[in-house]
C-alpha positions as CSV (number, residue, x, y, z in Angstrom):
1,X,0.0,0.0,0.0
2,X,2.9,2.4,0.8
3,X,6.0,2.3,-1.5
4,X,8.1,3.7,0.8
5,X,8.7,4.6,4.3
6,X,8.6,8.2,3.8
7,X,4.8,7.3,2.5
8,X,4.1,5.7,5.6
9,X,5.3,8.2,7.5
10,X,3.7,10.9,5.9
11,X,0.4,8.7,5.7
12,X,0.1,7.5,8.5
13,X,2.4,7.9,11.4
14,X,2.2,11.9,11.2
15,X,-1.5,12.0,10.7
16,X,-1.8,9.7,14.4
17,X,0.9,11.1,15.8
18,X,-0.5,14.3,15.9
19,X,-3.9,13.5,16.8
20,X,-2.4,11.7,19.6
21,X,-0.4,14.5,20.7
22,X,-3.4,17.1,20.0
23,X,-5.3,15.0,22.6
24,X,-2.3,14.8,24.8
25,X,-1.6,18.5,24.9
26,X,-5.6,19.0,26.3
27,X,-4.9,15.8,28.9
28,X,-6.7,14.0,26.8
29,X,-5.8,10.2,27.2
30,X,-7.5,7.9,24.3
31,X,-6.8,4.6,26.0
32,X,-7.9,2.0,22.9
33,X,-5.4,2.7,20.2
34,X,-5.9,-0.7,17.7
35,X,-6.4,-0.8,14.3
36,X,-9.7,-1.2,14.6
37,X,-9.7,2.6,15.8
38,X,-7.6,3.9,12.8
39,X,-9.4,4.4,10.0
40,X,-7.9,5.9,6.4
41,X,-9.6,8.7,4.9
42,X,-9.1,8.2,0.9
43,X,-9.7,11.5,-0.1
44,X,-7.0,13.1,1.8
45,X,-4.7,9.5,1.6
46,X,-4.4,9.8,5.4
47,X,-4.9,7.8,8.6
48,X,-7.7,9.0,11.0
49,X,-7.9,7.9,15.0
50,X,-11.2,7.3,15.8
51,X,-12.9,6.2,18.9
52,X,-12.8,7.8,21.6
53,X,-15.0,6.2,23.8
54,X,-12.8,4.9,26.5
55,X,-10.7,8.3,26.6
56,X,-10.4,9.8,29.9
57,X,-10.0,13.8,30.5
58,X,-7.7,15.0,33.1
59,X,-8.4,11.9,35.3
60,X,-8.0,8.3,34.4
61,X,-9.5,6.9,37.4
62,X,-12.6,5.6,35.5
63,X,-11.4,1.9,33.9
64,X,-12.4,0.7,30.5
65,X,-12.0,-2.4,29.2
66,X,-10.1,-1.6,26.1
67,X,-8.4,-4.1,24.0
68,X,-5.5,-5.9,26.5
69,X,-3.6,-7.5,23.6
70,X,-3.0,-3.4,22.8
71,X,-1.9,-3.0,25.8
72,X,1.6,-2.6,27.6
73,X,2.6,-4.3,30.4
74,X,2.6,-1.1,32.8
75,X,-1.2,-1.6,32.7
76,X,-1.2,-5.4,33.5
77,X,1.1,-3.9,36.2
78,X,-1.8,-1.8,37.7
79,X,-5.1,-3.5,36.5
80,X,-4.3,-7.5,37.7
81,X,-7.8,-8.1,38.7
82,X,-10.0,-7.2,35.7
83,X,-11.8,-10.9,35.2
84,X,-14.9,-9.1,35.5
85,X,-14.7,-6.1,34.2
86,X,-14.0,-4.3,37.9
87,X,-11.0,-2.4,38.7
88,X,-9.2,-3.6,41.5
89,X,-9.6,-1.5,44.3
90,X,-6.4,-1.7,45.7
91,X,-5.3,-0.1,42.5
92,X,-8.0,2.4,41.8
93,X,-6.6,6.0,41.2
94,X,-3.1,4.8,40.5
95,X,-3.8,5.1,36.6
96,X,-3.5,8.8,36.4
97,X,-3.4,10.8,33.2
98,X,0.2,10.5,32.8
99,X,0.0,6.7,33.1
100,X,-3.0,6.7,30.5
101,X,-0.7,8.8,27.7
102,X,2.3,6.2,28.6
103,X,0.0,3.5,28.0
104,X,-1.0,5.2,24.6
105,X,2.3,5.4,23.0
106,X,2.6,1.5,23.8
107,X,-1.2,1.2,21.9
108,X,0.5,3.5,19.3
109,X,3.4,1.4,18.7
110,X,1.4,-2.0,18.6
111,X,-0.9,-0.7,16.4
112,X,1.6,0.6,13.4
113,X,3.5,-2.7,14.3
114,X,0.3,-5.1,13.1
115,X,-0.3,-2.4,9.8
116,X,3.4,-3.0,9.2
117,X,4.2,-6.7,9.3
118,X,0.6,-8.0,9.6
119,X,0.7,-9.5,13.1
120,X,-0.1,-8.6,16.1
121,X,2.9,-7.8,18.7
122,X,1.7,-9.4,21.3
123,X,-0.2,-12.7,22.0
124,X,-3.6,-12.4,24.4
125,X,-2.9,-11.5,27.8
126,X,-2.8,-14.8,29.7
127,X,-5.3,-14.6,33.1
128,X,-2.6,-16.4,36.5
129,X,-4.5,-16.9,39.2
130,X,-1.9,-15.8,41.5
131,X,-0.3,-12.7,39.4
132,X,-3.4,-11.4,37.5
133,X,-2.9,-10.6,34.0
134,X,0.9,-11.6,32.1
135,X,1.8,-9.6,28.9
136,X,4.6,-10.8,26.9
137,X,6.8,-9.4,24.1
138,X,8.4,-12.0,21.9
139,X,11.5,-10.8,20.6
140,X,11.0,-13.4,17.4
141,X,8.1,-10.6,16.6
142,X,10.0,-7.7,16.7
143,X,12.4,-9.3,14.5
144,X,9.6,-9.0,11.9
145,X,10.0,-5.0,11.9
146,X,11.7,-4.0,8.6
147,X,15.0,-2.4,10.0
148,X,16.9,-2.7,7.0
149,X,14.5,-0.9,4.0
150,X,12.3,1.3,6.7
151,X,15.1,2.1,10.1
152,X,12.4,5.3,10.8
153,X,9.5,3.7,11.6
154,X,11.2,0.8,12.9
155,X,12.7,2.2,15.6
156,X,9.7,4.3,16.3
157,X,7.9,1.4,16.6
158,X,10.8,-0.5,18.9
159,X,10.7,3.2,20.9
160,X,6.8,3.0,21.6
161,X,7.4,-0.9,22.7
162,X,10.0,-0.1,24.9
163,X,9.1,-1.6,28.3
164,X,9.9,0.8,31.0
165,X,7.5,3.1,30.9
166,X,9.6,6.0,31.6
167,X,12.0,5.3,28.8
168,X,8.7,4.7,26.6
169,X,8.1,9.1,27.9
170,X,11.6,9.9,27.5
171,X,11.2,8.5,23.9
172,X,8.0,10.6,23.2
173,X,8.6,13.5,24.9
174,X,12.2,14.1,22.4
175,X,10.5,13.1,19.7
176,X,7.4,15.4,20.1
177,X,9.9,18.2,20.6
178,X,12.1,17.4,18.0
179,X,8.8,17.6,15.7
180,X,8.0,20.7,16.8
181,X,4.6,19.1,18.2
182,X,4.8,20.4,21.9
């Protein structure tokens, strides 16, 4: 669909990327990044987030359901007893804005990786009784990222996927600077 990666880029990583941030700068979090929720607009060859039902304003406190296998594993790390759609309440108010725009870069980089290579990152969360919910990152998949012909979105991708969540901010925050997006 995209010749090259400056297509891509220009398609579809810009177009999110500042939508996300535009959100982001009004403490916005959209919390249910997938590809399901990125839609392209023909007439303007672009990519389009959509959906923002789940999004929380300011405060995050208020849990959705969202898609786990989109998820990083800083949000297993907080939401381990979701079998029933509750949050746990030993956890509730710990997912505060800034954790809800972490968690979006990790959505972020999921997504582009499954319109990339055509899998998903991630398998589906496995429920352990005693530890809640497990998320795992096979490095066989991230393998599939094309680092030779497209290094840009590659390690974009890699960047967004990055599991401490503070490096996954770091990441952003240079890159949204960098961009001129702040």
């Amino acid at each position: 669909i995209w010749p090259t990666e400056q297509d891509f880029i220009d398609h579809v990583v810009n177009p999110i990327v500042i939508s996300l941030q535009c959100l982001h700068n009004h403490d916005i979090a959209h919390r249910d990044i997938k590809p399901d929720n990125v839609m392209y607009r023909d007439s303007t060859q672009t990519a389009v987030l959509i959906d923002l039902g789940l999004s929380c304003v300011g405060d995050c406190k208020r849990f959705g359901k969202g898609s786990p296998v989109y998820k990083g594993p800083d949000y297993f790390d907080r939401h381990v007893d979701e079998l029933d759609g509750e949050m746990n309440p030993d956890v509730q108010g710990t997912n505060s804005i800034k954790d809800a725009k972490i968690e979006d870069f990790w959505s972020l980089g999921a997504t582009l990786y499954e319109v990339l290579v055509g899998y998903k990152v991630t398998k589906d969360p496995v429920i352990d009784t005693n530890y809640g919910y497990a998320v795992s990152l096979p490095k066989e998949n991230l393998s599939k990222l094309p680092d030779e012909e497209w290094p840009t979105v590659s390690k974009f991708i890699r960047n967004c996927l990055t599991i401490n969540p503070n490096d996954r901010q770091s990441f952003w925050d240079s890159m949204v600077t960098d961009a001129g997006l702040k």
